[in-house]
C-alpha positions as CSV (number, residue, x, y, z in Angstrom):
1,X,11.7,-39.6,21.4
2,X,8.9,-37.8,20.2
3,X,10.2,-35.8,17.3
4,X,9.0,-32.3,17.9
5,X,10.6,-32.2,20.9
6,X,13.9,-30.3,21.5
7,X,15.5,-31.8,25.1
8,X,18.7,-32.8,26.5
9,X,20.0,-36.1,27.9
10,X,17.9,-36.1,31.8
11,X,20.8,-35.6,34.5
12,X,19.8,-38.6,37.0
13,X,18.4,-37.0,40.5
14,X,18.3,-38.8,43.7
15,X,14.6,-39.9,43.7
16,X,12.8,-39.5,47.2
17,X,11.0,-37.2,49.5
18,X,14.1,-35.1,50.1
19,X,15.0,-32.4,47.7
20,X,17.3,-33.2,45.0
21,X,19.0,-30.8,42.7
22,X,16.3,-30.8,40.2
23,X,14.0,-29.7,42.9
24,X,16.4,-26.9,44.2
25,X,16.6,-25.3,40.6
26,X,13.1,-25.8,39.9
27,X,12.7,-23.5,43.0
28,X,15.0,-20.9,42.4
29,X,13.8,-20.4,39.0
30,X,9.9,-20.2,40.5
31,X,11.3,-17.7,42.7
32,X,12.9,-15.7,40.1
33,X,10.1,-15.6,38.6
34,X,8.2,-14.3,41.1
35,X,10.7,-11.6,41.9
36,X,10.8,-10.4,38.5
37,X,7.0,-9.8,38.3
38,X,7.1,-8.4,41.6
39,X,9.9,-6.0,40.6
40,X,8.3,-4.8,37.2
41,X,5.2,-4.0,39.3
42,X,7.6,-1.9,41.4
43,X,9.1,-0.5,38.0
44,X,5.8,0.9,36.8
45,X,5.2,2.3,40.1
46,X,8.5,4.1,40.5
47,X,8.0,7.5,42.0
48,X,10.8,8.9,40.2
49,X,13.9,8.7,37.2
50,X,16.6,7.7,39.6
51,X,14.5,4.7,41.5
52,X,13.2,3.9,38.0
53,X,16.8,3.3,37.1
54,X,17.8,1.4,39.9
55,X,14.5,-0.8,39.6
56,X,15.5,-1.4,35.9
57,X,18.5,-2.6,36.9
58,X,17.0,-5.1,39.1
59,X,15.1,-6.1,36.8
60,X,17.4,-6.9,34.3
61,X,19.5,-8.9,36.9
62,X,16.6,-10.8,38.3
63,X,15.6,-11.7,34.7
64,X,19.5,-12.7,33.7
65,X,19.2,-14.7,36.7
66,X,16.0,-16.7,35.5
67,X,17.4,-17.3,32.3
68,X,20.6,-18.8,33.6
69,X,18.6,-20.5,36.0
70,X,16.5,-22.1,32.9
71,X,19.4,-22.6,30.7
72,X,21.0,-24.9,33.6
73,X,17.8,-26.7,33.6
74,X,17.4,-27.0,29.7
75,X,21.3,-28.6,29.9
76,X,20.5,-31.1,32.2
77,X,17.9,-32.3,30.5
78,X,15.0,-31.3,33.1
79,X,13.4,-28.9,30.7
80,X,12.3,-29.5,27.1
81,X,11.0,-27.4,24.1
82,X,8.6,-28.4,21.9
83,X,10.1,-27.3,17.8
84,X,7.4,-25.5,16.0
85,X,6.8,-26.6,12.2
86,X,8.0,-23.9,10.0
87,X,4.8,-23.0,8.5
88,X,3.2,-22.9,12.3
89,X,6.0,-19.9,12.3
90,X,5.1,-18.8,9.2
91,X,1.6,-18.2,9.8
92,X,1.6,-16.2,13.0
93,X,4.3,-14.3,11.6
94,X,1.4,-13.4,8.9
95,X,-1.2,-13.1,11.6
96,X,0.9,-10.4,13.6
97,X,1.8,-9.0,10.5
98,X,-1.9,-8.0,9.6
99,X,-2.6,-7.0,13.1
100,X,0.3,-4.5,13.4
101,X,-1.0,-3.1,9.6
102,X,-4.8,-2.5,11.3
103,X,-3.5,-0.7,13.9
104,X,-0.8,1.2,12.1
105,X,-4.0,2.1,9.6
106,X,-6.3,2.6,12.4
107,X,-9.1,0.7,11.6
């Protein structure tokens, strides 16, 4: 197992041209996904507070949804992280760092 990798034990799936569970939760996460994006591009264009709200709230159960959606997968072992080294983190948190400084300073 490579050792950068964070990932589960894989939950078997009937192999075949029929969809299996790994294929059903694949699609439900790709579409909400796609409901989320198209949600937020509703949010922006919201013609008012109160349908902004209710968008917002939309959005925020669409996006709980995905999240569960990719949790369930990360369980099973049908999704897998790659760990980043420490100073990897360490160094972006230094390059964001100096970005957010030039444009607190305005240069």
């Amino acid at each position: 197992m490579n050792q950068n990798k964070v990932e589960n034990p894989k939950t078997p799936c009937k192999e075949g041209l029929a969809m299996n569970d790994k294929d059903y939760l694949n699609s439900i996460l790709e579409l909400e996904k796609n409901m989320s994006n198209n949600t937020a591009i509703a949010l922006d264009e919201a013609s008012n507070g109160d349908l902004y709200e209710e968008i917002f709230t939309m959005l925020e159960d669409l996006k709980d949804a995905a999240r569960e959606c990719y949790d369930l997968a990360f369980r099973l072992g049908w999704y897998s992280i790659e760990a980043a080294e420490e100073t990897k983190i360490e160094e972006k948190i230094t390059c964001l760092e100096q970005e957010l400084q030039t444009l607190e300073s305005g240069e």
